[in-house]
C-alpha positions in Angstrom: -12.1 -76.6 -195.8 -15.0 -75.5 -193.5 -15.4 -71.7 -193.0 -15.9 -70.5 -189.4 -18.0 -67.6 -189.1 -16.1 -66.9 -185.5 -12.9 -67.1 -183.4 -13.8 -68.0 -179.7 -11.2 -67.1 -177.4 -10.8 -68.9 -174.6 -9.2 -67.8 -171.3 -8.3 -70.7 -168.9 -9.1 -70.9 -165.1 -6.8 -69.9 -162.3 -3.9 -72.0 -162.0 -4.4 -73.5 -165.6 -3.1 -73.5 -169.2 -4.6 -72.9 -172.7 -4.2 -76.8 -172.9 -7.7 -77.0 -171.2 -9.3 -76.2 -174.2 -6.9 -77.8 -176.9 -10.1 -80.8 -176.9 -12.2 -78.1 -177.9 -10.6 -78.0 -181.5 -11.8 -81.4 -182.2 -14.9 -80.6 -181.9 -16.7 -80.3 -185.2 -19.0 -76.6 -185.4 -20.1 -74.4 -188.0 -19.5 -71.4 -186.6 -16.6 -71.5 -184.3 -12.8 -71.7 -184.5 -11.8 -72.5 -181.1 -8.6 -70.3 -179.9 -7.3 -71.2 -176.4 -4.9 -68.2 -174.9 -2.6 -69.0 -172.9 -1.5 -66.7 -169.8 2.1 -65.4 -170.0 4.1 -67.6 -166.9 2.0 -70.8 -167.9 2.1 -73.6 -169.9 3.7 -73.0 -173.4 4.6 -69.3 -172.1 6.2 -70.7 -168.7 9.4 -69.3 -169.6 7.5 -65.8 -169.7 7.5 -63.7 -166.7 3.7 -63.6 -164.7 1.4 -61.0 -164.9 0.4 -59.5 -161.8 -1.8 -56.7 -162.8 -5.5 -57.8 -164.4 -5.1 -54.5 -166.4 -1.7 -55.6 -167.9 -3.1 -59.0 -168.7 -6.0 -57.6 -170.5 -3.6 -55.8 -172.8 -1.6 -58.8 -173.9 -4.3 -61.1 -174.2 -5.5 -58.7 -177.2 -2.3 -57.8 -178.0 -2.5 -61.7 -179.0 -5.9 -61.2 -180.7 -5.1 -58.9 -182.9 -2.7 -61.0 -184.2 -5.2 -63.3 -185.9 -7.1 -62.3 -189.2 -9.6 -59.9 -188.7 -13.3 -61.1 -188.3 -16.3 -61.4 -185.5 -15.3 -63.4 -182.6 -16.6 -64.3 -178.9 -14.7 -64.4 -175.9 -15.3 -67.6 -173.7 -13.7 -67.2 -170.4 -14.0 -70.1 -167.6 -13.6 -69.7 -163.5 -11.2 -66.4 -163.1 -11.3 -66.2 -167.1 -14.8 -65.0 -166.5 -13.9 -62.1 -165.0 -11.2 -61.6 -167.3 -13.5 -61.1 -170.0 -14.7 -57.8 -168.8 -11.3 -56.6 -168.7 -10.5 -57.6 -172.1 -13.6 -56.3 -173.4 -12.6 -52.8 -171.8 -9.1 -52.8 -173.8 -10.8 -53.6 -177.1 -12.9 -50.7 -175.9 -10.0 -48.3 -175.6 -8.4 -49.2 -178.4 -12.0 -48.7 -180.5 -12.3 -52.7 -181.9 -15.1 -53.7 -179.9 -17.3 -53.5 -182.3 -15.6 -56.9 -183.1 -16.9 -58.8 -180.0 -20.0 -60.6 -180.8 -20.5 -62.3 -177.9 -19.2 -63.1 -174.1 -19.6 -66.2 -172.5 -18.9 -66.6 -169.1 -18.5 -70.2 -167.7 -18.3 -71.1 -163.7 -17.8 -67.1 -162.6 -20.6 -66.0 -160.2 -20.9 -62.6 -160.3 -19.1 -60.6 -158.2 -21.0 -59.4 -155.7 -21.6 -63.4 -154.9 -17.8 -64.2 -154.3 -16.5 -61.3 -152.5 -15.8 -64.4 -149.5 -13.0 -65.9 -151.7 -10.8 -62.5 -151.6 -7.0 -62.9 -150.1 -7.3 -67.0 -151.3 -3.8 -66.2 -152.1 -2.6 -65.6 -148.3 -4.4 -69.2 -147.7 -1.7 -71.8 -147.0 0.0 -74.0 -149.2 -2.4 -77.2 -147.5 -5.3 -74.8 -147.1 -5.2 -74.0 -151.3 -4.5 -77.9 -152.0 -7.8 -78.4 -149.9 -10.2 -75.8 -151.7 -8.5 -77.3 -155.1 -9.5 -80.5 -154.3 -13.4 -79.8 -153.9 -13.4 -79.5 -158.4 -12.4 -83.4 -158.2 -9.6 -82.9 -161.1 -6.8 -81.8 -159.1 -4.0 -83.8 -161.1 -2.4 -86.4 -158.2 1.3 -86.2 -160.4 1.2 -82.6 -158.6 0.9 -83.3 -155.4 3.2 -86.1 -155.7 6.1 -83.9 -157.1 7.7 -81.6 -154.6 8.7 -79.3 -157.1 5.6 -79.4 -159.5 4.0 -78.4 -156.2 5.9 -75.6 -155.9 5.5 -74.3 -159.8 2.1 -74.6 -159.5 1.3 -73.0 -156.2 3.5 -69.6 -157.2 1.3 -69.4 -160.6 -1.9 -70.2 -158.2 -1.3 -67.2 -156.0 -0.8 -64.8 -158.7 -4.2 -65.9 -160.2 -5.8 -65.4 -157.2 -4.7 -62.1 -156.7 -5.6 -61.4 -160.5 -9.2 -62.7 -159.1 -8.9 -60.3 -156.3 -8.1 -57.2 -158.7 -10.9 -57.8 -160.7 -13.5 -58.8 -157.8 -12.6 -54.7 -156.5 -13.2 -53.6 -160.2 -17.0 -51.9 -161.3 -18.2 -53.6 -164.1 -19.6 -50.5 -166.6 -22.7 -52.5 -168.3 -22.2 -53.2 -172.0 -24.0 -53.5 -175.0 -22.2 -56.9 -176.0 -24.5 -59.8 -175.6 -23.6 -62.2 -172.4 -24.1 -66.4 -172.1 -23.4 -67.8 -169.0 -22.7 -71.7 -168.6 -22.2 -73.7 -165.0 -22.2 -77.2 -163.5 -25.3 -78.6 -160.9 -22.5 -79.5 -158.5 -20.1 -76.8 -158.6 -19.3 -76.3 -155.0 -18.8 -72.4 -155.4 -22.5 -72.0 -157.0 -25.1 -73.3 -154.7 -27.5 -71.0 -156.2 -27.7 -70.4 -160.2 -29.0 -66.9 -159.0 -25.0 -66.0 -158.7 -24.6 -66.6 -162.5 -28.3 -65.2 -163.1 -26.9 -61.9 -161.8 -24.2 -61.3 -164.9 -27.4 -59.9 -166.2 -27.8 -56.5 -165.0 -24.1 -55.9 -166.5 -25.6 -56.4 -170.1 -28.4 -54.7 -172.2 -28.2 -57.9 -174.2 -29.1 -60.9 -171.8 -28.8 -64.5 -173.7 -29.5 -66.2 -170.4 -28.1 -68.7 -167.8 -27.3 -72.0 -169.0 -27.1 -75.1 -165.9 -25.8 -78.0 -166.9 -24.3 -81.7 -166.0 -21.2 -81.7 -164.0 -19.3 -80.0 -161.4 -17.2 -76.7 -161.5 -15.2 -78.1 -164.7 -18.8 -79.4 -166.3 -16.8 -79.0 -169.6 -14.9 -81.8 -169.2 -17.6 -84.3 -170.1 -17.2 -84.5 -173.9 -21.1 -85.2 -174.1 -21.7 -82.0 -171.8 -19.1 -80.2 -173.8 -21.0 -80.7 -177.2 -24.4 -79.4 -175.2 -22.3 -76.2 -174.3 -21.5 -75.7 -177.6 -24.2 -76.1 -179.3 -26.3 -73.6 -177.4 -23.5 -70.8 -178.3 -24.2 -71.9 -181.8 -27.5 -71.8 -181.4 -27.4 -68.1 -179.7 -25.0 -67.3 -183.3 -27.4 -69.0 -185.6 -30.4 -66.8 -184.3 -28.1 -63.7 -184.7 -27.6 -64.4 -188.4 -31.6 -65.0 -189.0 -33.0 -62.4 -187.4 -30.2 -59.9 -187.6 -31.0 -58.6 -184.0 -27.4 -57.1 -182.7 -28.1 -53.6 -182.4 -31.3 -54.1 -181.1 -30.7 -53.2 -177.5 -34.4 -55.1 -176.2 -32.7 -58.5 -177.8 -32.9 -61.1 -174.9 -33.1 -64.8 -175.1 -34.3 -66.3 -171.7 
């Protein structure tokens, strides 16, 4: 059986599961052993209560880390899972196991200073969220179609959104760990790939800004996909030739 040199954690998007990423595990790499985390209050963990505290959330997704074997791993996090990462990467701080953290990849978050507009999404509406959701183009119709589906999702919608607003208040102490960022052409909430560019000044370790096919969920093209992953392989392969991770001048542009 292959060896994987990494875990990759995966956080999900607002409103979403860890069944976003379940593909992912198909997909045949030399490096990665792709780990989807599910929120507490969705999908498998629906019977859990919600977390409504970014800080809180952070704790229990490494709680859940640390519960695999112990080796290097990334942290992928998509949409609101972007901003997540910094969070989680601050537990692992306090709790001294970043040194564990190879790499964060953030996928379809601009930075924050480029999406203070979408605070308080959460006191939009019930039409007026339905309506932003259906600007990604993969807003499931067997939701809207189900009364109380509709209702589920909208209460686990909210509280993401005011995770999103938590973390859009929070400083962001630049790090050491190296940083990937990854978005669609078309995404509707990055007209400018200056608004992913940014995530740089938060690192000392820029890997650079990745555009590629696709809208806000780019990922979701299997060729696309295999393009996303093979630049964060290629990022790790370089790592491993030129044994540059304490090198704070590293940078890949």
């Amino acid at each position: 059986m292959q060896q994987h040199s990494y875990h990759m954690f995966c956080l999900p998007p607002a409103g979403s599961s860890a069944s976003i990423y379940y593909p992912w595990k198909k997909i045949t790499s030399q490096y990665l052993d792709i780990i989807p985390i599910e929120y507490a209050g969705h999908g498998m963990k629906m019977q859990q209560a919600l977390i409504n505290h970014s800080d809180l959330l952070a704790k229990n997704i490494v709680d859940e880390i640390l519960t695999y074997p112990e080796k290097p791993f990334i942290l992928f996090g998509h949409s609101v899972g972007g901003g997540l990462v910094w969070k989680v990467k601050d537990q692992l701080e306090n709790i001294n196991k970043l040194d564990l953290l190879k790499m964060m990849v953030i996928s379809s978050r601009p930075e924050h200073q480029y999406i203070q507009h979408i605070k308080d999404k959460r006191q939009l509406s019930d039409l007026e969220i339905i309506a932003k959701l259906k600007r990604y183009n993969h807003f499931p119709e067997e939701i809207l179609n189900h009364a109380d589906a509709l209702a589920f999702f909208l209460r686990i919608i909210r509280n993401d959104f005011l995770l999103s607003d938590q973390l859009l208040s929070e400083n962001i102490i630049k790090t050491s760990i190296p940083v990937l960022t990854f978005h669609g052409k078309d995404d509707p909430d990055i007209p400018d790939p200056k608004a992913m560019q940014a995530w740089q000044q938060h690192t000392e370790k820029w890997l650079g800004s990745v555009e590629l096919e696709g809208d806000h969920f780019y990922f979701l093209n299997k060729g696309v996909l295999g393009q996303m992953i093979e630049h964060i392989e290629n990022r790790i392969d370089f790592f491993h030739k030129s044994n540059e991770y304490n090198n704070s001048s590293f940078c890949i542009l």
